[in-house]
N, C-alpha and C positions, 0 to 999 in steps of 0.2 A: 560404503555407507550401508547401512543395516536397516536403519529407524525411518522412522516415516518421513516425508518432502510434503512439507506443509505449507500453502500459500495462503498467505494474509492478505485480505484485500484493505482498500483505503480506510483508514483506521478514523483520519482528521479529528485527533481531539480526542476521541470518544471514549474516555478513561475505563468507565463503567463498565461498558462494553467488553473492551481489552479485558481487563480482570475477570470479568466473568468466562470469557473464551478462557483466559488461562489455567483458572480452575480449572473449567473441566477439562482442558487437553489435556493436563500432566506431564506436560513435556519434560522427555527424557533425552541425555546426553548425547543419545548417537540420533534424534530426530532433526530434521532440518529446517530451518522455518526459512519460507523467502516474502518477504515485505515488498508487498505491489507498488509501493510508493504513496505520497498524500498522509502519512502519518498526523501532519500537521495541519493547524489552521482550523475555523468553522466552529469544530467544536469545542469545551470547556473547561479539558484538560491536556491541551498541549504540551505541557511542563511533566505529567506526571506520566503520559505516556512515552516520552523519549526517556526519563528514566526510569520506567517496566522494559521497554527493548534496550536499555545499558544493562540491566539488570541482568535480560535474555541472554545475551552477549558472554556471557558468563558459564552458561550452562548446558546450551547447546550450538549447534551451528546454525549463524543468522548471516543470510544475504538481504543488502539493504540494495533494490530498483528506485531510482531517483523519478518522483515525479512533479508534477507542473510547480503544485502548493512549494516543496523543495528547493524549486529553482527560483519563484518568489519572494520566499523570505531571505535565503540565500543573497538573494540580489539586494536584498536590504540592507542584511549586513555589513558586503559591500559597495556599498552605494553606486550599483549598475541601476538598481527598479525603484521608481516610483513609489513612493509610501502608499500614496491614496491608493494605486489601483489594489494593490495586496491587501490595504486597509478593506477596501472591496469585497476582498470572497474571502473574509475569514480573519484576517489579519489583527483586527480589532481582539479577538478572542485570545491570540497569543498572546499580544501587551498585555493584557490581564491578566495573565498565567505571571508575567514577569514582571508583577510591581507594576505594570505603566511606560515598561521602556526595555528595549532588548538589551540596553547595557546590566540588562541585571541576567541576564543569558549566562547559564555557569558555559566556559570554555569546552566541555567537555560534550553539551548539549550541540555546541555548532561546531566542534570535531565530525561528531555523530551525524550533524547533517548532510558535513561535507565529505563523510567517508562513502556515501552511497552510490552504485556504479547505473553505468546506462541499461543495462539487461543483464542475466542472471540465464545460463541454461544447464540442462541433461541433456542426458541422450535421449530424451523422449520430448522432453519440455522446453518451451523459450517463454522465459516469465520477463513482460515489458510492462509498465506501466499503463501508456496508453493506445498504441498501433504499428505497426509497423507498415513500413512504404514499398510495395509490391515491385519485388524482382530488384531488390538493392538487398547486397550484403549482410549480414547482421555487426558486422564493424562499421559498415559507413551508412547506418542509419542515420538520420538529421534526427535533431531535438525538435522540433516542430512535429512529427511523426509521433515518437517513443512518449514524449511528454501532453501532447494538445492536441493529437487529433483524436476523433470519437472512434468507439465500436459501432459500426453499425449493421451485422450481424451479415452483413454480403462479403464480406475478406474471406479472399480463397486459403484454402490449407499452404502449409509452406512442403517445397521440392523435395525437403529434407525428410518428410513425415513428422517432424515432432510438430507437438500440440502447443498454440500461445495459449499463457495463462495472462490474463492482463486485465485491467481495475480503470478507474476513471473515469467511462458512463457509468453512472449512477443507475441502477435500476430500480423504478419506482415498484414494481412490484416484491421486490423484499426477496429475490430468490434471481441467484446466476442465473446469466442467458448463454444458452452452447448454442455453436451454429459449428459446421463441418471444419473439423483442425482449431477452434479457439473457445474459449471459455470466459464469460465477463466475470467477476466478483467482485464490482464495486456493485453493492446493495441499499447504498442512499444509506450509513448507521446516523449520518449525521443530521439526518430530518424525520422521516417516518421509517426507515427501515432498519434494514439489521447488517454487525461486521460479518462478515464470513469469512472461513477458513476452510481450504479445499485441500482434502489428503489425494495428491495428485497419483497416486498407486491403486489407490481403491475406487476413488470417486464418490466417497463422502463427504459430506460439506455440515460444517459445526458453526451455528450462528449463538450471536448475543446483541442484545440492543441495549439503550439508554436504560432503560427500566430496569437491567438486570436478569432481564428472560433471556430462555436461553431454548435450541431447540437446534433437530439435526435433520439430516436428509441424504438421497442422494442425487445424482445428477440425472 
C-alpha cells in the first residue's frame, strides 16, 4: 500500500458533512479509508451516506469497524433489538431516510451493514470503534468492549506498540482527544461538532460539519 490510511470517525447520518470531507480528500485508488463505525442513525442522511461509502467501495480500499448504532439497527432488521430503544438514539431519523419503514432498505444498503468487521489493524494501528478490554487478545475482544464502552483518556498503550484509533465518545469540543497509545475522532458531527478524518501517517486530521465548513489541523 502506497496511498494514505485514512480514518473516518462516526459519520451518523451526516450526509453533508461526508461530502464536503470528500471533496477535499480526493481520494485516490491506492488510499485506504477505515470507517470507525456509527455511520448510521441521529443524523438526516443515513440513506445517502451508505450510498457515498457503496460508491467509496469502488474506488479505493474501504475497511468497514462495526459499531454500537450497527449492531442496533442490524438487530432490527433481525428482530433480536427492540424498536423503541434504537427509535431512542437516532433511529427515528433512518425510517425517514427510507419512506417510514426499513422494508424500503435496498438489500444492498443491509449487505453493507452486515459486511462490517469487529476491528480493522496495521502494523502500527488497531482501528476499534469503541475500546478495547485491557490484557485480552484482539480476537477475543467482547462486543460490550469494541462497540459501548467509552474513551476515557486513562487506557494504557497496547504491548504491541501500535496506536488505537477509535470513535464513539463524542467530543464536545470539535477536535480529537490523544492520550498515550490512543487517539478519539468521534467529534460530536451530529450536534455541534464536526466529522473527522485522521491521515494516520502524518497526523493530519481534515474536518467538515452540517453547514458545509470545512477546516484542518493536526494532532
Amino acid at each position: 500500500m502506497s496511498g494514505r490510511i485514512l480514518a473516518l470517525g462516526d459519520i451518523h447520518g451526516c450526509d453533508t458533512a461526508l461530502d464536503t470531507l470528500l471533496v477535499q480528500l480526493q481520494l485516490a485508488a491506492n488510499d485506504c479509508v477505515v470507517l470507525l463505525g456509527d455511520v448510521v442513525d441521529r443524523g438526516p442522511g443515513t440513506r445517502q451516506v451508505i450510498d457515498r461509502l457503496l460508491e467509496l467501495q469502488q474506488y479505493c480500499e474501504l475497511h468497514f469497524v462495526r459499531g454500537n448504532h450497527e449492531q442496533m439497527l442490524l438487530g432490527v432488521l433481525d428482530g433480536t433489538f427492540f424498536d423503541t430503544g434504537w427509535l431512542m438514539h437516532g433511529g427515528q431519523e433512518v425510517l425517514d431516510c427510507y419512506e417510514g419503514s426499513l422494508d424500503n432498505m435496498p438489500a444492498e444498503h443491509a449487505d453493507f451493514l452486515r459486511s462490517a468487521v469487529e476491528t480493522y489493524e496495521t502494523a502500527t494501528e488497531v482501528f476499534v470503534h469503541a475500546n478495547l478490554e485491557p490484557g485480552v487478545p484482539l480476537a477475543e475482544q467482547h462486543a460490550k468492549w469494541l462497540r459501548w464502552t467509552r474513551y476515557t483518556g486513562q487506557e494504557l498503550p497496547l504491548p504491541t506498540g501500535q496506536r488505537v484509533i477509535c470513535g464513539h465518545t463524542p467530543q464536545s469540543s470539535g477536535l480529537p482527544a490523544r492520550s498515550r497509545g490512543w487517539v478519539c475522532i468521534d467529534t460530536f458531527v451530529y450536534g455541534t461538532g464536526w466529522l473527522t478524518c485522521l491521515d494516520v501517517l502524518t497526523d493530519e486530521f481534515f474536518q467538515a460539519d452540517e453547514q458545509g465548513r470545512y477546516r484542518t489541523g493536526m494532532l
